[in-house]
C-alpha positions in Angstrom: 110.1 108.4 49.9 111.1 111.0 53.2 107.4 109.5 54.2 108.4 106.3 54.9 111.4 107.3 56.4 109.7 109.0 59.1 107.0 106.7 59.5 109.3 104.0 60.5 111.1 106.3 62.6 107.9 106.8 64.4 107.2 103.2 64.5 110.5 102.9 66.2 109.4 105.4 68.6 106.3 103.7 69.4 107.7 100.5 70.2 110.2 101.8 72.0 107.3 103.4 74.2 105.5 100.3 74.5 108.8 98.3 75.6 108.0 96.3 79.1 110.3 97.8 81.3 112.5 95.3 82.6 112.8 94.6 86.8 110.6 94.0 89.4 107.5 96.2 90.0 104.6 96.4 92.2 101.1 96.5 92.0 99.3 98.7 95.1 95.5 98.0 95.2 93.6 100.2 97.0 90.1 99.6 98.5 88.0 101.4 100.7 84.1 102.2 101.5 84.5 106.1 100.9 85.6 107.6 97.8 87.0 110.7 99.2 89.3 108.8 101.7 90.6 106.2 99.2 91.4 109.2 96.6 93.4 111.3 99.3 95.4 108.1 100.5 96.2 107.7 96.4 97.7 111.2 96.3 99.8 110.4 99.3 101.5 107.5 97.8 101.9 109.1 94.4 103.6 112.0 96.3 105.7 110.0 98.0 106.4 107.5 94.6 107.5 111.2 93.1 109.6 112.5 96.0 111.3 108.9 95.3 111.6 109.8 91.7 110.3 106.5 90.9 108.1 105.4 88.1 104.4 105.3 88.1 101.1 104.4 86.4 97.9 105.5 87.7 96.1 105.1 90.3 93.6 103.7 87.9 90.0 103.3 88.9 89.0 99.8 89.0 85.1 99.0 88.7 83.1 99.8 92.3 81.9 96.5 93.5 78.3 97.0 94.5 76.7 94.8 97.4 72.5 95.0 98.0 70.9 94.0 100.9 67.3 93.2 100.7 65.4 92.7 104.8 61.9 92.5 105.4 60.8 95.4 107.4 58.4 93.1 109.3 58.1 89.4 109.8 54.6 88.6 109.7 51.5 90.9 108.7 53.8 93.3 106.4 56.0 90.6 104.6 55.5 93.1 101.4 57.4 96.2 103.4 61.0 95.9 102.4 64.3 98.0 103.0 67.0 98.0 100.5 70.6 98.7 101.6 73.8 98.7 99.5 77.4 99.1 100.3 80.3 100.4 97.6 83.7 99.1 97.5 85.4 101.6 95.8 89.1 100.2 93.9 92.2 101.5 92.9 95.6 100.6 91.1 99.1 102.1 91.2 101.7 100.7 89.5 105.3 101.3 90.2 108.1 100.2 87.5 111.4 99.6 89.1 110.8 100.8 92.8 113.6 101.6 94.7 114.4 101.2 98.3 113.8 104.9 99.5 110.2 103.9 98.0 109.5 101.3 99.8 110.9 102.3 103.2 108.8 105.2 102.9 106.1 102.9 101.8 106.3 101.1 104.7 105.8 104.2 107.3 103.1 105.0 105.6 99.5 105.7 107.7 96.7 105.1 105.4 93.2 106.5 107.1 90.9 103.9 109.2 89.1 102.3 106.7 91.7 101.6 103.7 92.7 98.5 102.6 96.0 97.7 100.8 98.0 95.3 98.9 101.2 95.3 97.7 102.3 92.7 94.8 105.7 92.4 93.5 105.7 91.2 89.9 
């Protein structure tokens, strides 16, 4: 009998856990070329989120969009001489649950590196 007692009482627990918080919260996506530079700008924002002492999930690596590039090396007598090329999009995904407005003024002065693209959705 005490078995079922906690197991419920874990159940409880779990959906408790699992509960959507209620409120607005927004979705940051990330993308940038370089790996490096799209991981450091991630830190910076989840420093500031904590500094805030807001809420957060992530950043959570979203599948690299690959783009290849086939040319011809030459036009006419060596049409079988190719060059590959490819370019990486790297992605990335914070959430923040309830933000507050010390967040998202410090959001807002925030200089990402040349290169990094962001944007903000409020859910």
């Amino acid at each position: 009998m005490p078995k079922t007692k906690t197991t419920t009482t874990s159940l409880k627990k779990k959906k408790e856990e699992t509960k959507k918080v209620d409120g607005p919260s927004l979705k940051i996506k990330l993308k940038a070329y370089d790996h490096k530079v799209i991981d450091a700008s991630c830190r910076q924002i989840v420093e500031i989120a904590t500094r805030a002492g807001v809420e957060i999930a992530g950043p959570v690596p979203l599948p690299t969009e690959i783009h290849r590039y086939t040319v011809n090396r030459s036009s006419f007598i060596h049409k079988d001489s190719r060059e590959q090329f490819e370019m990486r999009i790297h992605k990335r995904l914070i959430e923040i649950q309830q933000p507050n407005q010390r967040f998202i003024g410090a959001l807002r002065d925030l200089t990402l590196p040349t290169g990094v693209e962001i944007e903000v959705k409020t859910t």
